[in-house]
C-alpha positions as CSV (number, residue, x, y, z in Angstrom):
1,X,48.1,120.0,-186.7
2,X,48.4,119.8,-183.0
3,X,48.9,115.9,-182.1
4,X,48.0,116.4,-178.3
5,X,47.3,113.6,-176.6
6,X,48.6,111.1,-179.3
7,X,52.0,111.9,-179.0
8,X,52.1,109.7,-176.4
9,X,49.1,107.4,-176.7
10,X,50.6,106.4,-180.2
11,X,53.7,107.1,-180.4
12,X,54.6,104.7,-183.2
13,X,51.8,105.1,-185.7
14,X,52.9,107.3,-188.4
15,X,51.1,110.3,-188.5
16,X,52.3,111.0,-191.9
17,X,53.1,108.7,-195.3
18,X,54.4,110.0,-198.7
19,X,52.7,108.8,-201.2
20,X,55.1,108.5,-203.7
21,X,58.6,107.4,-201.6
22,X,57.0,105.9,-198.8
23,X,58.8,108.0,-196.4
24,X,57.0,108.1,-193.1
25,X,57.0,110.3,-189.4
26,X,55.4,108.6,-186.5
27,X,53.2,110.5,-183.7
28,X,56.8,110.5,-181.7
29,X,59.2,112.1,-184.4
30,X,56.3,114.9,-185.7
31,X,55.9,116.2,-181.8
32,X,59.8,116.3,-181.8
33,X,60.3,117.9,-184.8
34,X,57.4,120.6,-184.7
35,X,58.5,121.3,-180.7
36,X,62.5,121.9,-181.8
37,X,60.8,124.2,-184.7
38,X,58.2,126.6,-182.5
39,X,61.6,126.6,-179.7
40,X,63.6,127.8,-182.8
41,X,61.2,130.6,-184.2
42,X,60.6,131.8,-181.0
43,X,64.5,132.0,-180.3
44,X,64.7,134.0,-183.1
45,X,62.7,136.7,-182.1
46,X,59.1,136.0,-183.2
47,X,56.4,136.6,-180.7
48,X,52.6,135.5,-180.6
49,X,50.7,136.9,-183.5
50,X,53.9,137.4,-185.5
51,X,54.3,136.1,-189.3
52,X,56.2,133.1,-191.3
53,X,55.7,131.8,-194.7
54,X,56.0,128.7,-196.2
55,X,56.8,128.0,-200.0
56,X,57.3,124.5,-200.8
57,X,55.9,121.6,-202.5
58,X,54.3,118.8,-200.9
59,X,56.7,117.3,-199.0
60,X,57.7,115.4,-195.9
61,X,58.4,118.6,-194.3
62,X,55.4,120.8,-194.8
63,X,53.5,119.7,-191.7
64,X,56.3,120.4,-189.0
65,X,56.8,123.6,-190.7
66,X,52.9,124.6,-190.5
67,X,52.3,122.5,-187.4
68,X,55.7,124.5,-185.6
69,X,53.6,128.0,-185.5
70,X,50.0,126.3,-184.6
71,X,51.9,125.5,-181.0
72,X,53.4,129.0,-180.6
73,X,50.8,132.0,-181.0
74,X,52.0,132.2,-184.6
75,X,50.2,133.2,-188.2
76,X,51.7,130.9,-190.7
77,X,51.2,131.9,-194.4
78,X,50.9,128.7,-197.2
79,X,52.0,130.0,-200.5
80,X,51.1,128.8,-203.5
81,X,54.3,126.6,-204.7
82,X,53.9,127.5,-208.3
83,X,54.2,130.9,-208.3
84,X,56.7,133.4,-209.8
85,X,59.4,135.0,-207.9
86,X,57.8,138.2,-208.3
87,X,54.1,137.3,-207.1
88,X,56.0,135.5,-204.2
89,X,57.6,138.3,-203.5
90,X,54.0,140.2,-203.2
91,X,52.8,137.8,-200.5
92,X,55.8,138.1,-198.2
93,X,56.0,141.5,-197.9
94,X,52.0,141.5,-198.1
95,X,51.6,138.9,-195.5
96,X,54.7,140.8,-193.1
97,X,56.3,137.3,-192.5
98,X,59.6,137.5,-190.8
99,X,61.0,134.0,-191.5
100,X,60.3,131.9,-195.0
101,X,60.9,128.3,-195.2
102,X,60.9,126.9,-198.3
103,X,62.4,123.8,-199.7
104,X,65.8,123.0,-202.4
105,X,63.0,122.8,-205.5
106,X,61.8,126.2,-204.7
107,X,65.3,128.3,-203.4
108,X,66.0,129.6,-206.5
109,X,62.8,131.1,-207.2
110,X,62.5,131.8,-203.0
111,X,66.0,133.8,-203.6
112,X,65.1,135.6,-206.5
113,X,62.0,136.6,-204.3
114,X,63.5,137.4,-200.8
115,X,65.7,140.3,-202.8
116,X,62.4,142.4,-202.6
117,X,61.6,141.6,-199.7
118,X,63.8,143.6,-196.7
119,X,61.9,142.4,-193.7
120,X,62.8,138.6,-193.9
121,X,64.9,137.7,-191.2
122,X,65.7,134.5,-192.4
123,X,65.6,132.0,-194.8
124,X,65.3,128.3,-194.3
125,X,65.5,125.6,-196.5
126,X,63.9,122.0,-194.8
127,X,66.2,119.7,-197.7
128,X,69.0,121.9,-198.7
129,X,72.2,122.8,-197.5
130,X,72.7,126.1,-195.3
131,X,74.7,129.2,-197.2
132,X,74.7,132.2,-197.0
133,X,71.0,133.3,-197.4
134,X,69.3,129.9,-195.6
135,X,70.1,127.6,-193.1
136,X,69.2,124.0,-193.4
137,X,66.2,123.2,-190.8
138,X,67.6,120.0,-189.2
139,X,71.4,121.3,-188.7
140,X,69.2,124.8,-186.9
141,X,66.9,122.8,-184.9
142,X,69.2,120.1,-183.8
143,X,70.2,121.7,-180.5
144,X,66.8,122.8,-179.1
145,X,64.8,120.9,-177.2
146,X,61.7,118.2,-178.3
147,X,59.3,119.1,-175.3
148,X,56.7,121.5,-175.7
149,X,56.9,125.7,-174.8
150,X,56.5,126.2,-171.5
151,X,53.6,128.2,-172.6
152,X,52.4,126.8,-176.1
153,X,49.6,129.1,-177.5
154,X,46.9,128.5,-180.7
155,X,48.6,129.9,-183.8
156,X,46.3,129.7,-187.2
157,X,47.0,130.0,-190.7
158,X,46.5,133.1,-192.9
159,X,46.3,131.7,-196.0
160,X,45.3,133.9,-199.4
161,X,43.4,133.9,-202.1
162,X,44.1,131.9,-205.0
163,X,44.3,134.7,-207.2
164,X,42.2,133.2,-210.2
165,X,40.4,137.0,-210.6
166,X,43.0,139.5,-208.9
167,X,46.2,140.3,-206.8
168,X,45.8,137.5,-204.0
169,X,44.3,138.2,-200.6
170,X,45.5,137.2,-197.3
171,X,42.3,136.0,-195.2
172,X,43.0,136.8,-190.9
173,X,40.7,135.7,-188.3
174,X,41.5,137.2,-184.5
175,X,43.9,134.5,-183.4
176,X,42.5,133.7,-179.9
177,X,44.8,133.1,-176.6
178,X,44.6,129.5,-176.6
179,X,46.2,126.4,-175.7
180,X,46.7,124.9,-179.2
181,X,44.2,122.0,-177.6
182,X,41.1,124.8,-177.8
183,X,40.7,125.2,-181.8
184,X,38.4,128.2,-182.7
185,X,35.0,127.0,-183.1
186,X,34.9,127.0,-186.9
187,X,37.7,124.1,-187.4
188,X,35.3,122.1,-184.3
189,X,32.4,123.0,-186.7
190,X,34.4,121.1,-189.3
191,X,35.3,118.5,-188.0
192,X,31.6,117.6,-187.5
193,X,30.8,118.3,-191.0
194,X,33.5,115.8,-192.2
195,X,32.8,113.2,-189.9
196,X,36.0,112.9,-188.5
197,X,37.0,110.1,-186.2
198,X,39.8,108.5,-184.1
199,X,42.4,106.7,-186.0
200,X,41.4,107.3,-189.5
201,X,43.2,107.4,-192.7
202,X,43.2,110.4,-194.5
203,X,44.0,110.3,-198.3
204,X,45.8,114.2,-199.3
205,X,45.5,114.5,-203.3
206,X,45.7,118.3,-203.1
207,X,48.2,120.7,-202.8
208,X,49.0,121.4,-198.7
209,X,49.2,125.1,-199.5
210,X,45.4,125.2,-200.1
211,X,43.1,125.7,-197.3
212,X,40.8,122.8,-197.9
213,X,43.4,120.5,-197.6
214,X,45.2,122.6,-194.8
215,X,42.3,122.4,-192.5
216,X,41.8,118.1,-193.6
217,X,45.0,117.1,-192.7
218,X,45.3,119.5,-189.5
219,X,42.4,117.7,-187.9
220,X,43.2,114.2,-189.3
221,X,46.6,114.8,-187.1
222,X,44.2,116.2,-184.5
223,X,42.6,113.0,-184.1
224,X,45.2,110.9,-184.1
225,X,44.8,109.5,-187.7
226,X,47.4,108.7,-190.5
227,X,47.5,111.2,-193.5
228,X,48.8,109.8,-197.1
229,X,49.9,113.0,-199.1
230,X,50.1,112.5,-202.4
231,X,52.8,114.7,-204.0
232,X,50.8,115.5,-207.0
233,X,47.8,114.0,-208.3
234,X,47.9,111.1,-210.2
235,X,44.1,109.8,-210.8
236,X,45.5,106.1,-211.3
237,X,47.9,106.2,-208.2
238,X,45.1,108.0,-206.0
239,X,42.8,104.5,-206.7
240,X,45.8,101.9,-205.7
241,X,46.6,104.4,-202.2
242,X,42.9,103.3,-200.8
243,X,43.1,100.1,-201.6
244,X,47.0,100.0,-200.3
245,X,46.1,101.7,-197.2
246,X,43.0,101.0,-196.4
247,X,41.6,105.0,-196.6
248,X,38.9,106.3,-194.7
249,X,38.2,109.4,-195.8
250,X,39.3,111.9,-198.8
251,X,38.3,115.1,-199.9
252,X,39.1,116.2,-203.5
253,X,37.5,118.6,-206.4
254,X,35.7,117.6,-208.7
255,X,38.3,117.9,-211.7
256,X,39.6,115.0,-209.7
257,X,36.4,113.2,-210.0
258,X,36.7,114.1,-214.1
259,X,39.9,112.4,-214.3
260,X,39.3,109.4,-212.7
261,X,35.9,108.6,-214.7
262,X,38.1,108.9,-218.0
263,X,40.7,106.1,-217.0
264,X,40.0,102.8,-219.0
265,X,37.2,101.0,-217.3
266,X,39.6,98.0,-216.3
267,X,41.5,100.7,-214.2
268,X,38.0,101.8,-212.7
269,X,36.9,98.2,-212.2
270,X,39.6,97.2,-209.8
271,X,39.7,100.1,-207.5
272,X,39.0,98.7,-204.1
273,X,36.7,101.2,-202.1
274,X,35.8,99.3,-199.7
275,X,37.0,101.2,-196.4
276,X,35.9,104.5,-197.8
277,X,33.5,106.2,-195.2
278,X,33.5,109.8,-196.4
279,X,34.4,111.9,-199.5
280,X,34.1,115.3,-199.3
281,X,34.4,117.3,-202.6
282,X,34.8,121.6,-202.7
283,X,36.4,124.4,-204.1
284,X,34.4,124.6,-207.2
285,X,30.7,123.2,-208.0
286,X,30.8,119.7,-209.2
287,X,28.9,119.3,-213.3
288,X,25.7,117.4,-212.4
289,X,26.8,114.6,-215.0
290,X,29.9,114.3,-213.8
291,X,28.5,114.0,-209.7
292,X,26.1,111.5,-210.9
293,X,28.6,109.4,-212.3
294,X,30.7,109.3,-209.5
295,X,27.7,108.3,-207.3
296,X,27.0,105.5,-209.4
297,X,30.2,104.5,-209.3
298,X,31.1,105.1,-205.6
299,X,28.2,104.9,-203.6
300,X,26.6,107.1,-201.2
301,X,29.8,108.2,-199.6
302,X,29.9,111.7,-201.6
303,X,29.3,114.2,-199.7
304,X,29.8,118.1,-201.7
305,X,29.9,121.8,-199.3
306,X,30.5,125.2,-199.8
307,X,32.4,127.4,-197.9
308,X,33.8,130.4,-198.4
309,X,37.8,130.3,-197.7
310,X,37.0,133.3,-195.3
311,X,34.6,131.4,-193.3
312,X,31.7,133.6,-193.6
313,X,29.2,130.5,-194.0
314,X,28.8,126.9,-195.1
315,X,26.0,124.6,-196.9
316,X,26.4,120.8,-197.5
317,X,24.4,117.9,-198.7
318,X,25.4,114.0,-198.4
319,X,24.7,111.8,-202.1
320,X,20.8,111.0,-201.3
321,X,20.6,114.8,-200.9
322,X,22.1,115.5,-203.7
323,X,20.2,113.3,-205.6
324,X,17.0,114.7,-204.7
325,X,18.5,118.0,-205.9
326,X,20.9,117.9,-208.4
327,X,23.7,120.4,-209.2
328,X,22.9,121.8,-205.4
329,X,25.2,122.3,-203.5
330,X,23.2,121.8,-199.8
331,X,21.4,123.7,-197.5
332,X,22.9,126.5,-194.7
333,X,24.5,125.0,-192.1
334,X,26.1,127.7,-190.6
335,X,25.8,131.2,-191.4
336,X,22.5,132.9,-192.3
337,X,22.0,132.7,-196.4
338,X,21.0,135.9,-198.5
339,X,20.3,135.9,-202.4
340,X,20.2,139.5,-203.1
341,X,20.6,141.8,-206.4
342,X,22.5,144.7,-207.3
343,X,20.5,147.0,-204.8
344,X,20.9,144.6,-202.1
345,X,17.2,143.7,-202.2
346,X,16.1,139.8,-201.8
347,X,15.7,137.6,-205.2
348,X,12.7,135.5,-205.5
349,X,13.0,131.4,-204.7
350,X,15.0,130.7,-208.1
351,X,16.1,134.0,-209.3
352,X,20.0,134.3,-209.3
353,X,21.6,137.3,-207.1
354,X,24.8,137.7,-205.3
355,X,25.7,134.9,-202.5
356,X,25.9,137.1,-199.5
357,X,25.8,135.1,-195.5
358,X,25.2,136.7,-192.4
359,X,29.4,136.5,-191.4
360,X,29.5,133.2,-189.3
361,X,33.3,133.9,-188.3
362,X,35.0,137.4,-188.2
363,X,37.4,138.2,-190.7
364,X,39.4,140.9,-192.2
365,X,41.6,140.9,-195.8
366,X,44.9,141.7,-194.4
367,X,46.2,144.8,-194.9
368,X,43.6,145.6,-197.7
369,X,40.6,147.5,-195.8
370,X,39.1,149.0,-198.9
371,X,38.8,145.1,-200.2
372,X,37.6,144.3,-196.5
373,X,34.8,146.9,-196.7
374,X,34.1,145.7,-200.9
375,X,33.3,142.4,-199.0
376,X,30.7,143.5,-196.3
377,X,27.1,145.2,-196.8
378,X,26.5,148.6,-196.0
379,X,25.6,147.5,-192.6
380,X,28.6,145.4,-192.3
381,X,26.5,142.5,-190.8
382,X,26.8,140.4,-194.2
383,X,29.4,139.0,-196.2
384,X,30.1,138.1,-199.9
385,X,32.9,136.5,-202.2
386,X,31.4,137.5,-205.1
387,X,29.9,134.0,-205.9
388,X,26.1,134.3,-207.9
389,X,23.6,131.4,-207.4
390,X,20.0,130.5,-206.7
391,X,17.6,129.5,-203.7
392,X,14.9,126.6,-204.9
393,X,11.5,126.0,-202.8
394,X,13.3,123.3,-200.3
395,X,16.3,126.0,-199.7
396,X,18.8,124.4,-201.7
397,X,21.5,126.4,-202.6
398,X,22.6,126.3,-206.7
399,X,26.3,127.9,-207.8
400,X,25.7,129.3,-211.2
401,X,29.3,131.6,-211.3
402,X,31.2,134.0,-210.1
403,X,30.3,137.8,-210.7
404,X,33.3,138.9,-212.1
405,X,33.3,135.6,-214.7
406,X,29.5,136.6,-216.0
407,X,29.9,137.7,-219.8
408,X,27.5,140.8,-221.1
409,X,26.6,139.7,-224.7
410,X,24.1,142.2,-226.2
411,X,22.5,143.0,-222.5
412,X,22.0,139.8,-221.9
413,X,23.8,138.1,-218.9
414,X,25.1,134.5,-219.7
415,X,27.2,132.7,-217.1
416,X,30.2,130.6,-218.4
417,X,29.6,127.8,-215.7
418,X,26.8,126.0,-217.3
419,X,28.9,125.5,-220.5
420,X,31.9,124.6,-218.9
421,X,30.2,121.7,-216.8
422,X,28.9,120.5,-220.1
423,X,31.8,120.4,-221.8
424,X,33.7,118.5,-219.7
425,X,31.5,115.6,-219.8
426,X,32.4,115.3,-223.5
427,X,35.0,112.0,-224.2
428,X,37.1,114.5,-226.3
429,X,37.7,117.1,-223.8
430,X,40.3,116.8,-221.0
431,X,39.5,120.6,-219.8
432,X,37.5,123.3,-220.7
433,X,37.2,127.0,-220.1
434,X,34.4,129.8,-221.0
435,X,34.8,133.5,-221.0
436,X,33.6,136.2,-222.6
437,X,35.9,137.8,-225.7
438,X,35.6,141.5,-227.0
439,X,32.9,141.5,-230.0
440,X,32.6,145.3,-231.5
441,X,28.4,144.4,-232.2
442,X,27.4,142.4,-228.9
443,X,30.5,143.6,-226.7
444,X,31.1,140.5,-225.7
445,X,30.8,137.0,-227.1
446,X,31.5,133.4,-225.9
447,X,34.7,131.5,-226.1
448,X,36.1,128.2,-225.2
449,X,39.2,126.7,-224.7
450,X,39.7,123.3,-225.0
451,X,42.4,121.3,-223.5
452,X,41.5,118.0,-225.5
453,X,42.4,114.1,-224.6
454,X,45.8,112.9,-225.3
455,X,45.2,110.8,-228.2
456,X,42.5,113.7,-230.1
457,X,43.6,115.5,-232.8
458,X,42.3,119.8,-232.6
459,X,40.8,120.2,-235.7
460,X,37.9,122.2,-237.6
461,X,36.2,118.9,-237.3
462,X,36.5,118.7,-233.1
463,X,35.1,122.4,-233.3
464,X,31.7,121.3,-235.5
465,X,31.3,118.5,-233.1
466,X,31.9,120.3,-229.7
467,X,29.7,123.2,-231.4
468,X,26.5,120.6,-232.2
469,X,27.0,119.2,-228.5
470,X,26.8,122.1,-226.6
471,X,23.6,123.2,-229.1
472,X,22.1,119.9,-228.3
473,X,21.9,120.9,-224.5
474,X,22.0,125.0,-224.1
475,X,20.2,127.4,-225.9
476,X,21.8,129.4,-228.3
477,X,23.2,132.8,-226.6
478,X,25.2,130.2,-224.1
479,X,26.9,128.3,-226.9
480,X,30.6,129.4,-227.8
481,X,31.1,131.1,-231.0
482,X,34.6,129.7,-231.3
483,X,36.5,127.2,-230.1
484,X,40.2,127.2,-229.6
485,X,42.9,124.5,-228.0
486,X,45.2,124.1,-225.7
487,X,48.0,121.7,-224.8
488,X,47.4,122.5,-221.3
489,X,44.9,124.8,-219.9
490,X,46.3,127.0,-216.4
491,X,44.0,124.9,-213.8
492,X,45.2,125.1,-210.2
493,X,46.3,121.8,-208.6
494,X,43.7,122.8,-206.2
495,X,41.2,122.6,-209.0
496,X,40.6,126.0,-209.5
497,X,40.8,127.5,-213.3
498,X,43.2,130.3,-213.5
499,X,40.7,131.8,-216.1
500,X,42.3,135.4,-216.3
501,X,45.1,134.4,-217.9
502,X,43.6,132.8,-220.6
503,X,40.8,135.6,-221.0
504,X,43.7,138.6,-221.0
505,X,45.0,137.1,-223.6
506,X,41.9,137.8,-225.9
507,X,41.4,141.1,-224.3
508,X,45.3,142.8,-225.1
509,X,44.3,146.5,-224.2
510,X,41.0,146.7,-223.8
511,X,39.6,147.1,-220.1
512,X,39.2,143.4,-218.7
513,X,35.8,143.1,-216.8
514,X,37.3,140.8,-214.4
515,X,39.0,142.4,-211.5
């Protein structure tokens, strides 16, 4: 989030908008603001490669306070805004920051937190007044100065795991000695990849915590362009933002996509796309039917990737691609690509095996070695997240699940993912989820859980009807033995389906697969 050069060349154009309030920072007040921040931290003892976390929601704050440590030599840690005090607590002490900035929604839970965590020197709160624990960030920055360090070095973000199977991890690249102006060459890889130009307008629907979105809005700065960032997402609002600001480019997930094809056609029908160039959809494989929809609907501009958070490779395919191949999610574009089974030896073309790529940026799990090594082949020259999927003839890569998701069901290996995009594409269902459930004859067996539409009422009859749709379209041994509901299933604003909290539930004291 280093402006550079448009600091000065536009110092009026806002760099940021809120969505919501319409508050705005030009070019002029964020390089202010982010220099009187990196003066302060360093002030207060932290050094290059040193640690600071931030816990807040989107806000009008967030990018000084990430944008502070990328001009000072500094790892800056993004957590998750709607975690507990305790799991907080975890990634502080985890991540060895030294300073947390949080925001007035989020002190009382950052309080509870910083009690177990004896290494924060400070507390800061961007929108809050200063006691005895935090100090407000405007009345602490007020008296240092808005020029740059005499000697402003690249800081990067160490950002963790979501979580979704485990205890979070917190990914570290080597932080390079940099001007901030010399990005490491994955974030220059990006910004190719995303087509990323002078003065365009970025539309954030996604949680700034997340790294997706992170690394979106740190180059749309980069390049001088104006980000919108949403403060949650609203599928209706999200629509009248392009047309109101005349958006470039977007990246979202594809339970973003789901919610904005289920909005009354008249909704859908005076959306003005028009200056969408680019959108760019991750973090999760998007259903065939639901991609195709959304093609149809917006044109050639979709573009999906895969990339592991770590880095360690990346495939992508544009709409016509897509098209050709559907439910792929591209061919390599940086890393070398691996299918491989359980003894490391090479699937054949459509076989599914572990995702493993030849590491295309270095990495380490922070403070966790013995996850670090879990990660890497014997030969350490290869890396994996755990994700399963397929090679077809024209090297197209296909996502069927994670590993540690797959249910066992009388020997025989079924993968929840296939179900779950079908589901979705039902009119009834607002969100689904598939896991595997103890059964004393088969081990396992599989469930869903149905978050349905507002106005649907969860019945026996909903059950008999999903139950005939999904046997319509899977074979038997992926169809869910029983359905149950749920007002609101625990889905990520990132997109991501906190799945293990719904499966422990079913599992009480018996040893959960997923770890």
């Amino acid at each position: 989030m280093y402006p550079g050069k448009f600091a000065t060349e536009n110092p009026d154009r806002p760099a940021y908008i809120m969505a919501s309030s319409g508050e705005t920072v030009t070019y002029r007040e964020y390089e202010a603001r982010t220099n009187k921040l990196a003066h302060f931290l360093q002030q207060n003892g932290l050094t290059q490669g040193d640690h600071y976390a931030i816990f807040m929601e989107n806000n009008a704050w967030y990018f000084e306070s990430c944008g502070s440590g990328e001009r000072s030599g500094l790892y800056y840690t993004c957590i998750n805004s709607y975690l507990t005090a305790e799991e907080l607590a975890y990634i502080i002490n985890n991540s060895e920051a030294k300073i947390l900035i949080t925001s007035e929604a989020k002190r009382a839970i950052a309080r509870e937190a910083l009690k177990s965590c004896p290494n924060v020197i400070m507390g800061i709160v961007v929108n809050g007044e200063t006691d005895g624990q935090f100090v407000n960030l405007q009345e602490a920055t007020a008296e240092y100065p808005s020029a740059p360090l005499e000697n402003e070095r690249l800081g990067l973000s160490m950002l963790y795991s979501s979580g979704t199977t485990g205890q979070p991890k917190g990914i570290l690249r080597p932080m390079p000695d940099n001007h901030p102006l010399e990005q490491i060459p994955l974030y220059n890889f990006l910004q190719g990849l995303w087509q990323y130009r002078e003065n365009m307008v970025y539309l954030s629907p996604a949680p700034l915590y997340h790294s997706a979105p992170q690394a979106a809005c740190n180059f749309a700065i980069r390049f001088g362009g104006t980000v919108i960032i949403m403060e949650k997402f609203d599928p209706e609002q999200y629509l009248e933002l392009i047309s109101k600001y005349k958006v470039t480019h977007s990246q979202l997930v594809p339970t973003m996509f789901s919610r904005m094809l289920k909005l009354p056609a008249e909704v859908r029908e005076r959306a003005d796309l028009s200056s969408l160039e680019i959108a760019i959809h991750a973090a999760a494989p998007c259903p065939t039917q639901v991609k195709q929809q959304m093609i149809e609907w917006w044109g050639p501009i979709i573009h999906e990737y895969y990339g592991a958070t770590e880095g360690l490779g990346f495939t992508a395919c544009n709409s016509e691609e897509w098209l050709s191949h559907p439910g792929s999610v591209g061919k390599v574009l940086l890393g070398e690509l691996h299918i491989l089974d359980d003894e490391m030896n090479p699937c054949p073309v459509e076989t599914p095996g572990t995702v493993w790529f030849k590491t295309a940026t270095q990495f380490e799990y922070f403070n966790d070695p013995a996850r670090t090594k879990d990660a890497l082949s014997p030969d350490g020259t290869m890396s994996t997240v755990g994700d399963m999927g397929y090679i077809d003839k024209d090297g197209f890569l296909y996502l069927t699940d994670r590993a540690s998701f797959m249910i066992v069901s009388g020997g025989v290996n079924i993968y929840p993912q296939e179900c779950e995009n079908l589901l979705i594409t039902h009119p009834k269902v607002a969100d689904a989820a598939v896991f595997g459930v103890p059964n004393e004859d088969f081990g396992e067996e599989v469930k869903a859980v149905i978050q349905p539409m507002p106005d649907v009422v969860p019945d026996d009859g909903l059950s008999r009807e999903l139950d005939l749709f999904c046997r319509e379209h899977l074979s038997p041994q992926k169809c869910p033995r029983t359905f149950d509901f749920e007002d609101q299933l625990p889905r990520l604003p990132t997109g991501k389906l906190y799945k293990r909290l719904l499966r422990d539930r079913y599992w009480g004291d018996k040893k959960s697969r997923i770890v």
